[in-house]
C-alpha positions as CSV (number, residue, x, y, z in Angstrom):
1,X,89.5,93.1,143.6
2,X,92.8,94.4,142.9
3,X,94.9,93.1,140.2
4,X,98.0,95.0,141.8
5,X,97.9,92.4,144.0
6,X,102.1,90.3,144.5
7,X,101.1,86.8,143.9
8,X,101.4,83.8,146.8
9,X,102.8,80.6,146.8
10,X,99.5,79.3,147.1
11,X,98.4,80.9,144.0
12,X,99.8,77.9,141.6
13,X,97.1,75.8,144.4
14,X,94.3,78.2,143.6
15,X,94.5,78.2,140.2
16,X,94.1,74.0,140.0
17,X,90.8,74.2,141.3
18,X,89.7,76.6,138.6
19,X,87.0,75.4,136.0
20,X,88.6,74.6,133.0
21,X,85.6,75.8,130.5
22,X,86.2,78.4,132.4
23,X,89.7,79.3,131.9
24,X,89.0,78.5,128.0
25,X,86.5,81.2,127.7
26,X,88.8,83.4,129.8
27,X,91.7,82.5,127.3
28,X,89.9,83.0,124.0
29,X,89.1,86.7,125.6
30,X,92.8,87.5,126.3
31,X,93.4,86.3,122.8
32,X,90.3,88.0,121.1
33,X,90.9,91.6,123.2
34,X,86.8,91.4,123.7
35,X,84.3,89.3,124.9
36,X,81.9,89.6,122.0
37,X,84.9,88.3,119.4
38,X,85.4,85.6,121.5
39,X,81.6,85.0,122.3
40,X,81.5,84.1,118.4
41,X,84.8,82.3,118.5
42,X,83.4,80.1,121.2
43,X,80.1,80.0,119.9
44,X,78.5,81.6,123.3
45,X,76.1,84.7,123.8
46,X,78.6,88.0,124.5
47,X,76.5,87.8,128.2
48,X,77.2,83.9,128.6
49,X,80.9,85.2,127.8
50,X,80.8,87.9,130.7
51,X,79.1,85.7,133.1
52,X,81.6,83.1,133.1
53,X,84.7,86.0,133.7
54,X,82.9,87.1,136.6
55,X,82.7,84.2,138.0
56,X,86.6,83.2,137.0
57,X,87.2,86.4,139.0
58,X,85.5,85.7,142.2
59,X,87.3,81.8,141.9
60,X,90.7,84.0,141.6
61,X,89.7,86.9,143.3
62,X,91.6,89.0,141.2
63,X,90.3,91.5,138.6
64,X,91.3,90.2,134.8
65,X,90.3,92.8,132.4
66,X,89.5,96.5,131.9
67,X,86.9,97.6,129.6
68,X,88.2,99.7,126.8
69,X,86.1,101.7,124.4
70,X,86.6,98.7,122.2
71,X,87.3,95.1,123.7
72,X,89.1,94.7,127.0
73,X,92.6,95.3,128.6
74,X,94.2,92.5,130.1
75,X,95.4,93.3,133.8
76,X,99.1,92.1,135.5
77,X,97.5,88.8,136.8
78,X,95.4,87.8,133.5
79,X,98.9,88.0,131.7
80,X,100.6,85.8,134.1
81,X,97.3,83.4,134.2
82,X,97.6,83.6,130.5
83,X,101.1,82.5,130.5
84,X,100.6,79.8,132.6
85,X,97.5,78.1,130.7
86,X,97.9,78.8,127.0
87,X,99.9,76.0,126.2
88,X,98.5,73.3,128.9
89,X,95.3,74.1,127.2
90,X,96.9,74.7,123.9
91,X,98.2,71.0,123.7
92,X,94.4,69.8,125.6
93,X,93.1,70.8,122.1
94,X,95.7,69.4,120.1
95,X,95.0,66.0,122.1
96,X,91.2,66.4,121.6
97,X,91.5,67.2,118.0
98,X,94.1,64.4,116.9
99,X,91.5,61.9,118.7
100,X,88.5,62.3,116.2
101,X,87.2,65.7,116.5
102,X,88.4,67.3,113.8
103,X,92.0,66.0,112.3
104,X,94.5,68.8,112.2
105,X,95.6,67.8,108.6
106,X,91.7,68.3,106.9
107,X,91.6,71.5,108.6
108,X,92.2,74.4,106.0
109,X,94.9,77.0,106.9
110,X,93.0,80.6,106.7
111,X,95.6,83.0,105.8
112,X,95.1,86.6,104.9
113,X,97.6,89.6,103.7
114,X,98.0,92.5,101.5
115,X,96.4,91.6,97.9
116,X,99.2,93.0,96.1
117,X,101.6,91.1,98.4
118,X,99.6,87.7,97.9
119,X,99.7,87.6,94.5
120,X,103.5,88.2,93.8
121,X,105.2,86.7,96.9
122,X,102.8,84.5,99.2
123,X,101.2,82.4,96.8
124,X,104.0,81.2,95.0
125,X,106.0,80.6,98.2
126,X,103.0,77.9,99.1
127,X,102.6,76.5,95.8
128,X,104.6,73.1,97.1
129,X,102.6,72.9,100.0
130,X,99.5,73.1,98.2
131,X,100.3,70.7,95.9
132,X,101.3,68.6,98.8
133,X,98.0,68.7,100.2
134,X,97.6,71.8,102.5
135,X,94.1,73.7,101.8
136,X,94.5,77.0,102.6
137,X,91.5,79.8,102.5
138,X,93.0,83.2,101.5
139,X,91.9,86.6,102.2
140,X,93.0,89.8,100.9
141,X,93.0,92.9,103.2
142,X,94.1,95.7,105.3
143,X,96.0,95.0,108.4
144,X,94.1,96.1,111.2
145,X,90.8,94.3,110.1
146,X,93.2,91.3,109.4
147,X,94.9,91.7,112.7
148,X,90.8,91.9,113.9
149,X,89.8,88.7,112.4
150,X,92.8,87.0,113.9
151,X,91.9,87.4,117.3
152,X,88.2,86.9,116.4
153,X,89.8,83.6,115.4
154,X,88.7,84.1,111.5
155,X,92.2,83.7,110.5
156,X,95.2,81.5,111.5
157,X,98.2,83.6,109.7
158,X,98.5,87.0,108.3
159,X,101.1,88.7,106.9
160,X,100.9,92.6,108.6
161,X,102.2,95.9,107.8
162,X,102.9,96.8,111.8
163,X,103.4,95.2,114.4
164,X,100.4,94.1,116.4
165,X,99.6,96.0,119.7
166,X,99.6,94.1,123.3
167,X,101.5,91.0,123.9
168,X,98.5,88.8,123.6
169,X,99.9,88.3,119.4
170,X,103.2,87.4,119.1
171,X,105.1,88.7,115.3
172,X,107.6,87.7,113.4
173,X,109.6,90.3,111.0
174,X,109.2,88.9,107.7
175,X,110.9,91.0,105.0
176,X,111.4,94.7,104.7
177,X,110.2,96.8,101.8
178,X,111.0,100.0,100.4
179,X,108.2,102.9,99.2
180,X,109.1,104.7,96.9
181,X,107.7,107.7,95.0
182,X,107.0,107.3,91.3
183,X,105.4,109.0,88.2
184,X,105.3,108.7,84.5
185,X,108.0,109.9,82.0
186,X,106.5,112.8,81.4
187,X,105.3,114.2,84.6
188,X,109.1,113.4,86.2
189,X,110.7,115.6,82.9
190,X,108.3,118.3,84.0
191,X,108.9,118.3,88.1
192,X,113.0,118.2,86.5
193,X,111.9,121.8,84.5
194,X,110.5,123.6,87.6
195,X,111.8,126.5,88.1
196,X,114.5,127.3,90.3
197,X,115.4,123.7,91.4
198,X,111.6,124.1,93.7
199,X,112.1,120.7,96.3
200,X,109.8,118.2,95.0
201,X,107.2,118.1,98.1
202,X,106.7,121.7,96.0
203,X,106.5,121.1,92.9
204,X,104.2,117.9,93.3
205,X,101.2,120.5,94.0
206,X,100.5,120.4,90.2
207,X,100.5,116.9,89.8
208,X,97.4,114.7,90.6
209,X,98.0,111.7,93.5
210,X,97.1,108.0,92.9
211,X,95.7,106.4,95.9
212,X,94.4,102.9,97.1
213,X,92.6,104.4,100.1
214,X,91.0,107.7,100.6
215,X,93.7,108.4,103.7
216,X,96.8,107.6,102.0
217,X,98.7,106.0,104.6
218,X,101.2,105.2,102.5
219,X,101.8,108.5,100.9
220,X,101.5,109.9,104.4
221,X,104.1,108.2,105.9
222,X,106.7,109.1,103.3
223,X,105.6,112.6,103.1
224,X,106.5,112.8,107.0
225,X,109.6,110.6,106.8
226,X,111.0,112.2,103.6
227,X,109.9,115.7,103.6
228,X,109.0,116.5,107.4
229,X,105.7,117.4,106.5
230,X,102.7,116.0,108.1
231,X,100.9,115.4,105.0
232,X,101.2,115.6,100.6
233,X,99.9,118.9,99.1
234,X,96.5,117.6,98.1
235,X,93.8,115.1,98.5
236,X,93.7,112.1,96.0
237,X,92.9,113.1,92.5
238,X,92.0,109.0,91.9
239,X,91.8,106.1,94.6
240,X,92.1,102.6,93.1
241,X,91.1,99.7,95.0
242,X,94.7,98.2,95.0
243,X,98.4,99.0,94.8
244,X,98.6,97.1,91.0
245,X,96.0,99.5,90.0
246,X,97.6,102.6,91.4
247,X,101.0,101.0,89.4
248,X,98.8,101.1,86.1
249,X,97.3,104.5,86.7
250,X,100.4,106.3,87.4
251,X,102.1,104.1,84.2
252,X,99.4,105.6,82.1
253,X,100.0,109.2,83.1
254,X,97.7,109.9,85.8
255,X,99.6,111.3,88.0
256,X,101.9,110.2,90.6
257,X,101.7,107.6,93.7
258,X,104.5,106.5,96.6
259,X,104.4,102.1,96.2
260,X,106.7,99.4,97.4
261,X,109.5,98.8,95.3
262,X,108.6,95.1,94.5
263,X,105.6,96.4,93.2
264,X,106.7,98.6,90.3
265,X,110.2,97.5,89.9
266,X,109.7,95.7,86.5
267,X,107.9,99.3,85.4
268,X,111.2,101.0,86.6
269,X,113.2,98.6,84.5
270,X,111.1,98.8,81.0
271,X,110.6,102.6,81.7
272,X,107.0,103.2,81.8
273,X,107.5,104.8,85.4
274,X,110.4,107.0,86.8
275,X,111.5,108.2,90.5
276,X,110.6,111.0,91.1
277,X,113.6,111.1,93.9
278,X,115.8,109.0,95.6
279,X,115.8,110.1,99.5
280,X,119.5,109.8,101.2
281,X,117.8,107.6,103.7
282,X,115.0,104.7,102.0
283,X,111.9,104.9,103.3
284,X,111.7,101.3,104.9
285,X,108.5,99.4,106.2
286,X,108.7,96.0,108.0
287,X,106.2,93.0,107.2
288,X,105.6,90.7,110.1
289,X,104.1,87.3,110.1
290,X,101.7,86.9,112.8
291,X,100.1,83.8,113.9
292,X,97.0,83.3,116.0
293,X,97.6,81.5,119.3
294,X,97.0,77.8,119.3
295,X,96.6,78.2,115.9
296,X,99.7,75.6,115.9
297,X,97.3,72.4,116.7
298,X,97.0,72.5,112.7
299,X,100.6,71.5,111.6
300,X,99.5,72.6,108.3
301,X,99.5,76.1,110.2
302,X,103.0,75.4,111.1
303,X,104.2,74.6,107.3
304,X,102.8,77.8,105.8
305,X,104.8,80.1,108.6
306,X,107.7,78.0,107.8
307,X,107.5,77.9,104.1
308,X,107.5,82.1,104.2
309,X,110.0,82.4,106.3
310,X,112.2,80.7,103.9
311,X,111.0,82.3,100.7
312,X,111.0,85.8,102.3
313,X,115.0,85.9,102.1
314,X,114.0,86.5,98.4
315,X,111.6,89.1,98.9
């Protein structure tokens, strides 16, 4: 079967004599990107899962996925079959649901983001809401096991640090934040001594990096933007499982660490950490909001994406 196949006008005739559990197991998979996440999203075996695609396939006679060393790749045809029954099927379940299955308002909103990120700007954006009766279920993370989760159907909304892959999650830009590269008093009055006015990416070599994660994406990424190179001078002298704890270790004289702005602004403003330089172009990274498909059957879903989109003007 070819999936470079140009589509008929009988194909819209075809596809209304396919099985419907059929077409929602072959949904949940374009969503999940594998058959085994959406096996456990369905609650199927993973060889239940692939039974049911080859037989969708032989119905449509068209190929719909490629197998990738991890999940599957949606082909030309399973993205336009996709378009056409996500939201037929999409408002099915919101039908099903509001008629005694499970009511869309009991159902907790499962939200998950960066920790540091949740505790100064998500939560208190969704305060009101959770006084008003939304439950949510919060996880702190990383984004691609978030981003993992959410096609697994583990989580409803995340908050992400990239933009998802493949057009199977749709984002939403959220706020921008800037990284910035700081250090205590002391260390920034020695890097301001070195001799011969050495470029920072230099000097740094004597001063020990703070880390949340043994790769250092963070630092990474502004060591390429900032200074061209393709990574700092040395490995992490200290990882910390957070960004608030590389804040307090760098405060205390550690060493140094590249953060967003949000999170050690007030320590700029009392003076317990300097910059150690101010780039001519900011080092900017984008949040998006992403939300799992049909996740929307929960209105509650719906109020939390809409309740950070309005509080992240003041991000």
């Amino acid at each position: 079967m070819s999936d470079d196949e140009t589509p008929d006008p009988e194909l819209s005739a075809t596809r209304s004599d396919l099985d419907l559990n059929l077409l929602r197991t072959f949904l949940a998979v374009y969503r999940a990107g594998s058959f085994t996440a959406a096996a456990a999203q369905l609650g199927l075996s993973q060889p239940t899962v692939t039974t049911q695609m080859r037989s969708l396939e032989r119905q449509a006679d068209r190929r719909l996925f490629r197998r990738l060393p991890r999940g599957v790749e949606p082909t030309s045809f399973a993205h336009e079959l996709a378009a056409q029954v996500s939201g037929p099927l999409d408002a099915l379940s919101a039908v099903e649901t509001s008629a005694g299955r499970l009511s869309p308002r009991s159902a907790p909103v499962h939200l998950g983001g960066p920790s540091e990120l949740l505790c100064t700007r998500v939560l208190p954006a969704l305060a009101g809401l959770v006084a008003g009766g939304v439950r949510l279920r919060v996880t702190q993370g990383l984004t691609d096991p978030l981003i993992d989760e959410l096609r697994s159907g583990q989580q409803d909304v995340i908050i992400a640090t990239r933009r998802p892959r493949g057009r199977a999650l749709g984002a939403v830009a959220l706020a921008e934040e800037e990284y910035v590269a700081i250090a205590a008093p002391a260390w920034v009055a020695r890097l301001e001594e070195r001799p011969g006015g050495s470029p920072p990416c230099s000097a740094l070599r004597s001063v020990p990096l703070i880390s949340y994660a043994e790769d250092m994406p963070i630092v990474r990424r502004y060591w390429r933007a900032v200074h061209g190179k393709p990574h700092p001078p040395a490995a992490p002298a200290l990882t910390v499982p957070n960004l608030h704890a590389v804040v307090a270790a760098v405060a205390a004289g550690s060493g140094y660490s590249v953060v967003p702005r949000s999170i050690c602004q007030e320590h700029i403003r009392d003076g317990r950490v300097r910059l150690i330089e101010m780039p001519e172009e900011p080092l900017m990274n984008t949040l998006y909001l992403v939300r799992r498909p049909g996740a929307e059957a929960n209105p509650d879903v719906m109020r939390v994406c809409a309740a950070l989109q309005a509080a992240s003007s003041t991000w």
